[in-house]
N, C-alpha and C positions, 0 to 999 in steps of 0.2 A: 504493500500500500504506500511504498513510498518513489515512486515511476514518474507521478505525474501529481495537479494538483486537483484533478478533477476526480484522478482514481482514490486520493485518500479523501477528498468528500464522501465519495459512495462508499468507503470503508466505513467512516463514521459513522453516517445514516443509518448501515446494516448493525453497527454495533448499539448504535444507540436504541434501535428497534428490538434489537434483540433481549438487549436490555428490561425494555419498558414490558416487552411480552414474556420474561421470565419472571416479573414483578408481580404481573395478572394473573399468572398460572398457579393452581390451588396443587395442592400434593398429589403427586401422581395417582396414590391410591384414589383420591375421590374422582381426579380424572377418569380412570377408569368404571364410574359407576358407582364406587362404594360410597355407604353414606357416610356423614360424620361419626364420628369416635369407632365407629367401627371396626377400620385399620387396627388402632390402637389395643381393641377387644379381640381379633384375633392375631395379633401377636402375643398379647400378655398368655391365651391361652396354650400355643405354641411352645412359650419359653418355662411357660407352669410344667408341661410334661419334661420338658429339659432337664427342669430342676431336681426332677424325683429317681433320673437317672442312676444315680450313686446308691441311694437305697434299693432299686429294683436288682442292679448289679451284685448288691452286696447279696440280696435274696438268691439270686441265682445261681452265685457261686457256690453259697452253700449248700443250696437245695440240689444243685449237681454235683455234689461231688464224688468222685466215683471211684474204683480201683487204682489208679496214679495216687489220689489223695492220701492214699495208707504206705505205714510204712510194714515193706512186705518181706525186709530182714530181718525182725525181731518179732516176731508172731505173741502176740497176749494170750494165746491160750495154747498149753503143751500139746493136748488128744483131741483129734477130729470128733465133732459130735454133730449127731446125725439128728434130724427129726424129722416127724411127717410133716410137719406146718412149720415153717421160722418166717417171722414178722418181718415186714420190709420197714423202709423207713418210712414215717408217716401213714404208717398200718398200725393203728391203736397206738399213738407216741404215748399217751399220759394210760393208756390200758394195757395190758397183756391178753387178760382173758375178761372172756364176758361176764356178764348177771348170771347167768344161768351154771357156769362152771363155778362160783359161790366164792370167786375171788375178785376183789376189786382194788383198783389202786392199788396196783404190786409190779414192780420194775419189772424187764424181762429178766431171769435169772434161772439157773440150773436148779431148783427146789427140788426136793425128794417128788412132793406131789405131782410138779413140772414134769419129771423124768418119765414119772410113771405113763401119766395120760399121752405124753408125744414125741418121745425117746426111740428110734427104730434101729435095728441092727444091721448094720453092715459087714459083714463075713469081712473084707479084703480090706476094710477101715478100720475096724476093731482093733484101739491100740494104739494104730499108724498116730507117729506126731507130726506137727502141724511145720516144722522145719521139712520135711521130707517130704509132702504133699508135693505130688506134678500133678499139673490143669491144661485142662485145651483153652484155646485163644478165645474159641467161644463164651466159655466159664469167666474170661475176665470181663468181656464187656456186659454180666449181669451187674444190675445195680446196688448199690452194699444194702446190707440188712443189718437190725438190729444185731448188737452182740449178745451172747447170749451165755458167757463165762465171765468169770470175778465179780466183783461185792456189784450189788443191787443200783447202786449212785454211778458206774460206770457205766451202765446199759443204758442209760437215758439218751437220748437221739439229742443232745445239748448245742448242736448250732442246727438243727431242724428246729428248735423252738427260738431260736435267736435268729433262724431267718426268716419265721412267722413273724416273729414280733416285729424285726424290720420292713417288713412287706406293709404290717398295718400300720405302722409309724408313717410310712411314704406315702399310705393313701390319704390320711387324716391331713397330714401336712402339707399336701399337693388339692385337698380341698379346702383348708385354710385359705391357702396362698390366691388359690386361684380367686373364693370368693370375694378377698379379702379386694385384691386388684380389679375385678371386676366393679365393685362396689365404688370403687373410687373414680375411674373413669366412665361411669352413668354420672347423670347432673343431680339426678333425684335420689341417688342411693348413698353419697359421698358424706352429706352431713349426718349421718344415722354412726357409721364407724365411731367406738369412743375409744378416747385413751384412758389412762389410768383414773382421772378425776372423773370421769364419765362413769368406770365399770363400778367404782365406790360409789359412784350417787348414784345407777340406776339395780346394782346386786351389792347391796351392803352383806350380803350373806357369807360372801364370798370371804371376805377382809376382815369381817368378827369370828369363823370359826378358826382362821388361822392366826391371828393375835390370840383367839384362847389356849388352841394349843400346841404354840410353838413354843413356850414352857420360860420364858425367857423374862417374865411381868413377877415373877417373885424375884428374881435377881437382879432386874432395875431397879426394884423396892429396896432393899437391902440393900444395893451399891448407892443408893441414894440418899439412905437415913441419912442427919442430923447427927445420930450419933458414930463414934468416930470406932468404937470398937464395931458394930453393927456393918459401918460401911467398907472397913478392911476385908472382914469376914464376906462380904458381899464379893469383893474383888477376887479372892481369892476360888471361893466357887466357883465365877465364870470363868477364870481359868482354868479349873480342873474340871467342869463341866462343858469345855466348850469343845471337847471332840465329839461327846453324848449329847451335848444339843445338836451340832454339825450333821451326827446322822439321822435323829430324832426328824431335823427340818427337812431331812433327804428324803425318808419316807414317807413323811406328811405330804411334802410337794409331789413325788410321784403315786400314792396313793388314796387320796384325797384330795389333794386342791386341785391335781391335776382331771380326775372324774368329774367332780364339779364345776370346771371348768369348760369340759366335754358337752355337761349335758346343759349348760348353757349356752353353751355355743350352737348346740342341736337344735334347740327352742329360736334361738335371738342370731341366726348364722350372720349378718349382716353387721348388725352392733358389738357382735363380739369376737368378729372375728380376727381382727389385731392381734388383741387379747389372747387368743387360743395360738393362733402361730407362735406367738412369744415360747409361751408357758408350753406350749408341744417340743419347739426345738429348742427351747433346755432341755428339755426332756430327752430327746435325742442325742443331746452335747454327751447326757450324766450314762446312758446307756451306752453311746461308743466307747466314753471313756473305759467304762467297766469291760465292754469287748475287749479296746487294748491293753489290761492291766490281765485280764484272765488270760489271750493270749501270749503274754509275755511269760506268766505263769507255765503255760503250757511247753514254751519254749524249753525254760530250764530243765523242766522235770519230767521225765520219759513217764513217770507214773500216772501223772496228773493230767493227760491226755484225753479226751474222748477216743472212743473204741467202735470199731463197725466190724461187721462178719463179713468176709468173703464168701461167698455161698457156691456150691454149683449142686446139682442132681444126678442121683443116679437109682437105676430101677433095682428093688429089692423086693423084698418078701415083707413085709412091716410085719413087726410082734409088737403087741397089742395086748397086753391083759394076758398072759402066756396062751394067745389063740395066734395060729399065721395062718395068716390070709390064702388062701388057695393061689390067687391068682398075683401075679409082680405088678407091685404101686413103685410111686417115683416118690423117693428119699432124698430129700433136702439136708446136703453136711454142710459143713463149713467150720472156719476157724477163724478168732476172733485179731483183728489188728490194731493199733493206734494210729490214729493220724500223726502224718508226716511232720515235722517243725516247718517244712518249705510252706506248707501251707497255713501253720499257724503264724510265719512270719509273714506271709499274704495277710491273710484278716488282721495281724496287728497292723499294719499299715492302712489297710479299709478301714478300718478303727480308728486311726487317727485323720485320715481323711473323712471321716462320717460326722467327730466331733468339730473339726478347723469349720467344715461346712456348716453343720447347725447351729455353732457359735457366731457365725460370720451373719446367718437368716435372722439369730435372734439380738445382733448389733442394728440390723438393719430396718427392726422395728422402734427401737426407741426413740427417733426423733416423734413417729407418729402416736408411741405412747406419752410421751410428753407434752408435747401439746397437739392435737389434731389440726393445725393450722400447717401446719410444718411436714403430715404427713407425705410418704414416699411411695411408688410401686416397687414391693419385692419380686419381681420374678425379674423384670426391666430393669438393666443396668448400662449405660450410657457412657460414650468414650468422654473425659474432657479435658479440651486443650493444656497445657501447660503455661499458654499464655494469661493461664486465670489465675496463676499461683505470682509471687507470695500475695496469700487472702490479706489484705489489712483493713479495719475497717474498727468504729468505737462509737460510746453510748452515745445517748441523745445528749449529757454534756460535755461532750468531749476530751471526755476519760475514757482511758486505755479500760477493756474489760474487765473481769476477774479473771486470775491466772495471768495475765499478762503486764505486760511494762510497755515505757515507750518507747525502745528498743526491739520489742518482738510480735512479727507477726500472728495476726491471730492462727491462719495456717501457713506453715514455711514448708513443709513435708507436702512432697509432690505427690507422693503416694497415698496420700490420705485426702479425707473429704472435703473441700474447697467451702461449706456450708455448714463446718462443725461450730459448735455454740454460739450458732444462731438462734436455737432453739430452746436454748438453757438461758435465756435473758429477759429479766421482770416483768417485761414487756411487749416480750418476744410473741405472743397472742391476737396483739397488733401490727406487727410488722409481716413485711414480706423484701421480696427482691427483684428489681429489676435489671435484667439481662441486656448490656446492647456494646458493639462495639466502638470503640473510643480510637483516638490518630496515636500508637505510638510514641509519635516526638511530639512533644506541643512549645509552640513559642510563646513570644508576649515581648511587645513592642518597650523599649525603654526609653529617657526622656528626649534623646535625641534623636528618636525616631526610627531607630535599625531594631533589627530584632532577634532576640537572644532563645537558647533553647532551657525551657526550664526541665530541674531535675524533677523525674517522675518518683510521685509519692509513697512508691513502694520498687521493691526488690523485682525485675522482670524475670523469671524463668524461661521466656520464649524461645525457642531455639532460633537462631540465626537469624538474629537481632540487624534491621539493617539500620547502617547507622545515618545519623541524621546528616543531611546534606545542607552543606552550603549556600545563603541565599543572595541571591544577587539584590543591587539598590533599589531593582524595581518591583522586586517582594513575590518576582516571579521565578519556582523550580520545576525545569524540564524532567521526566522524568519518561521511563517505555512504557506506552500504553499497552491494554491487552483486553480480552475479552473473555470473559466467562462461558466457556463450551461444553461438551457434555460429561453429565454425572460432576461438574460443579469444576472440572480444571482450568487452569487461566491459562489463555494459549497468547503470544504475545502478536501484536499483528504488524510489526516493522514499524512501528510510526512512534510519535512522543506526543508528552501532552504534559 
C-alpha cells in the first residue's frame, strides 16, 4: 500500500471498513443463530464433564484392575483352594453369603462352615502350592476375584469401595458444579445462589448443630475466665485436646454436616449450591488425602496390602456333603495375591492429584462464599494477560489495604489471581471492576510546552515492552500501521500512520 497515493487511500478505506464492521459484528456464536447466554451454557456444560475426568479415571483404574495389578512373585496364600462358587469383585462386596444360608455381614474367608458348604476337590491340586501353579494365557485374562485366604479385614475388595465412593463423589460434585454455573449465567437464577451470610440467615440449622457439637464452647469458657488459674487450665486443655477435637470436627464434617448439607442442597439445589460444592470438595480434599496416606502405607508394608485371587477353572467331580456328583461340574481354584507397590505408587499419586484438584474447586469458591457480588464460574477458567499484573490499587481513602504497605502491590505474583482481596474489603459488596485498555506510555505536557513521559503507577509485567518513542515539536509520532485480520492477528499493511 505504499506504490502510489491513491492505492494507500483505498488501503485505508478497506481498513477503516473493516474496522467499523468488526465493531458491528456480535460473537460468532450468536452469528451463527444461537441465542444469548447460550454459548456460555453450553460450554460451562462441556467443561463441567471435563472437570469430573480425574475422579471417573481414578474409578476406572480401580474398578479394572486386573492380573498385571498383582504381585504374582510372592503369592499370599501357600495351597491352591478350590470351590464350586468364588465371588468376583463387586459380587456381594459388603456380603458373602445370603439371608437364607443364616450368615450375614461376614468377610469372604476360609471358615470351617465356609469349607464345608463350597470346598470341592481337586485330585491333581490337592496340596499343589501356589508358587508352583502353571496357567494358560486364557486363565490370566479372567478378572480377579475376591481372596479368599488370611484374616477376614484382608478379603474386603478395599479400593472396589474407594472406587465407589469416588465415582459418587464425581457425580455429586459434577452436579454441584454444573448447577451451580448454570445458575449464575440465567438473569433470573443468579441472585437466589447465597454465600455464607445467606446459608446462616436462610438454614440456621445448619450452623447451630455444628457450634453445638464441635465440642470447642466449654474450652472458650474456660480459656476465657476472669480467673487466672481457671484460664491456664483452659489453655492447657486445648492443647492436649486439640488432636481429639481435630478428628472429632473430621467426622462431624464428613458425617453430619456434610449429609445435611446434601439434603439441602437436594431440596434448595439452586440457593445452595455454592454451599455444597465447597463442603463436597473438602470432602474430597480429606478423602484423597486418606487415599495417599493409606497408599503410602501400603507401599512400605508387603503385609498391609489389599489381596485378590487369581482364579481359573477346571472340571471335577465336586464332593459335597461326602455325596459326588455322578456327572463332572466346573471347579473354581485359585490363589490369593497382593497388589503390586507399582500400582499403589499409581493411586498415591491419583491421591495427590485428587486432593491438589478439590482443594484448588474449593479455593475457587470463596470469593462467591464471601460475598455473592464477587461470585465466579467454577468449571470456566480464562487465560489472563500478564499485562494486568503488578494489580495495585487502594481504599476509598487512599490507604494502602490490609496486608499491604506502600511499597507492595496488592498482586505482584503472576501466577496468582489478579482480583484477590477485592472481595475481603468492608465495602467490597458495593464495588465492582471495570475492564478497559489504557496507552502504555502516557505523556503530559510541561510548562514550556514539550512533552515528557510520565512514570506508570505500577510495576508493568508485559512482555516486550515497547519502549516509548520520541516526539517531535509538532506532537506528531509516525508509527506502522496495520490491521486487525482473522481470529484477531494484526497483519501490518506497509504504510505508517
Amino acid at each position: 500500500c505504499h506504490h502510489s497515493t491513491h492505492v494507500q487511500e483505498t488501503c485505508w478505506l478497506l481498513v477503516a471498513w473493516h474496522e467499523r464492521y468488526q465493531r458491528r459484528l456480535p460473537m460468532w456464536a450468536i452469528r451463527c443463530g444461537a441465542k444469548p447466554r447460550w454459548p456460555s451454557r453450553v460450554k460451562v456444560i462441556f467443561f463441567s464433564f471435563m472437570s469430573g475426568t480425574l475422579g471417573l479415571s481414578l474409578y476406572m483404574y480401580m474398578a479394572g484392575l486386573n492380573t498385571s495389578s498383582l504381585d504374582l512373585s510372592e503369592p499370599s496364600s501357600e495351597q491352591v483352594l478350590c470351590l464350586s462358587s468364588w465371588p468376583m469383585r463387586y459380587d456381594k462386596v459388603f456380603l458373602w453369603q445370603r439371608a437364607e444360608d443364616g450368615i450375614l455381614w461376614h468377610a469372604p474367608g476360609t471358615t470351617e462352615d465356609f469349607l464345608s458348604k463350597y470346598e470341592c476337590v481337586v485330585p491333581e491340586l490337592t496340596g499343589e502350592s501356589c508358587r508352583n501353579v502353571r496357567l494358560a494365557a486364557r486363565d490370566l485374562a479372567r478378572p480377579l476375584a475376591l481372596a479368599m485366604g488370611g484374616q477376614d479385614g484382608q478379603n474386603w475388595d478395599l479400593l472396589g469401595i474407594w472406587a465407589l465412593l469416588f465415582l459418587c463423589l464425581t457425580c455429586v460434585v459434577w452436579l454441584g458444579v454444573t448447577i451451580h454455573d448454570l445458575a449464575l449465567i440465567g438473569q433470573a437464577q443468579k441472585d437466589f445462589v447465597l454465600d455464607v451470610a445467606g446459608v446462616n440467615r436462610h438454614c440456621p440449622l445448619i450452623r447451630r448443630v455444628w457450634r453445638v457439637l464441635a465440642g470447642y464452647k466449654p474450652l472458650r469458657r474456660l480459656a476465657s475466665a476472669d480467673d487466672l488459674c481457671k484460664k491456664v487450665l483452659g489453655h492447657l486443655l486445648a492443647i492436649l485436646l486439640a488432636p481429639v477435637l481435630l478428628a472429632w470436627n473430621l467426622i462431624l464434617l464428613l458425617f453430619v454436616i456434610c449429609p445435611m448439607i446434601l439434603l439441602t442442597f437436594l431440596r434448595y439445589p439452586i440457593r445452595m449450591s455454592r454451599a455444597w460444592v465447597f463442603i463436597i470438595s473438602v470432602t474430597c480434599t480429606l478423602y484423597g488425602l486418606a487415599l495417599t496416606l493409606q497408599q503410602i502405607a501400603f507401599v512400605s508394608s508387603f503385609e498391609l496390602r489389599p489381596r485378590y485371587a487369581l482364579t481359573w477353572q477346571t472340571a471335577v467331580n465336586v464332593t459335597i456333603d461326602a455325596a459326588t456328583l455322578a456327572s463332572p461340574s466346573l471347579c473354581t481354584c485359585g490363589c490369593d495375591y497382593s497388589v503390586s507397590a507399582g500400582v499403589c505408587l499409581n493411586l498415591c499419586v491419583i491421591g495427590v492429584l485428587t486432593t491438589m484438584k478439590s482443594a484448588f474447586l474449593a479455593f475457587r469458591c470463596l470469593k462467591g462464599l464471601r460475598r455473592s457480588q464477587w461470585a465466579n464460574l467454577l468449571t470456566v477458567q480464562f487465560p489472563v494477560p500478564l499485562t494486568v499484573y503488578s494489580v495495585n490499587w487502594r481504599q476509598a481513602n487512599n490507604e494502602p489495604i490490609k496486608y499491604r504497605t506502600e511499597e507492595m502491590p496488592v498482586q505482584g505474583e503472576v501466577a496468582f489471581d489478579p482480583f484477590a482481596m477485592m472481595d475481603e474489603q468492608p465495602d467490597s459488596a458495593y464495588m465492582t471492576v471495570h475492564l478497559r485498555p489504557e496507552p502504555m506510555h502516557c505523556y503530559k505536557k510541561t510548562e514550556k510546552g514539550s512533552l515528557t513521559l510520565v512514570q506508570p503507577h505500577r510495576k508493568l509485567e508485559t512482555p516486550s515492552i515497547p519502549m516509548p518513542s520520541s516526539i517531535a515539536g509538532t506532537h506528531i509520532k509516525a508509527v506502522e500501521s496495520e490491521y486487525i485480520g482473522c481470529c484477531g492477528f494484526p497483519w501490518p499493511t506497509g504504510g505508517h500512520k
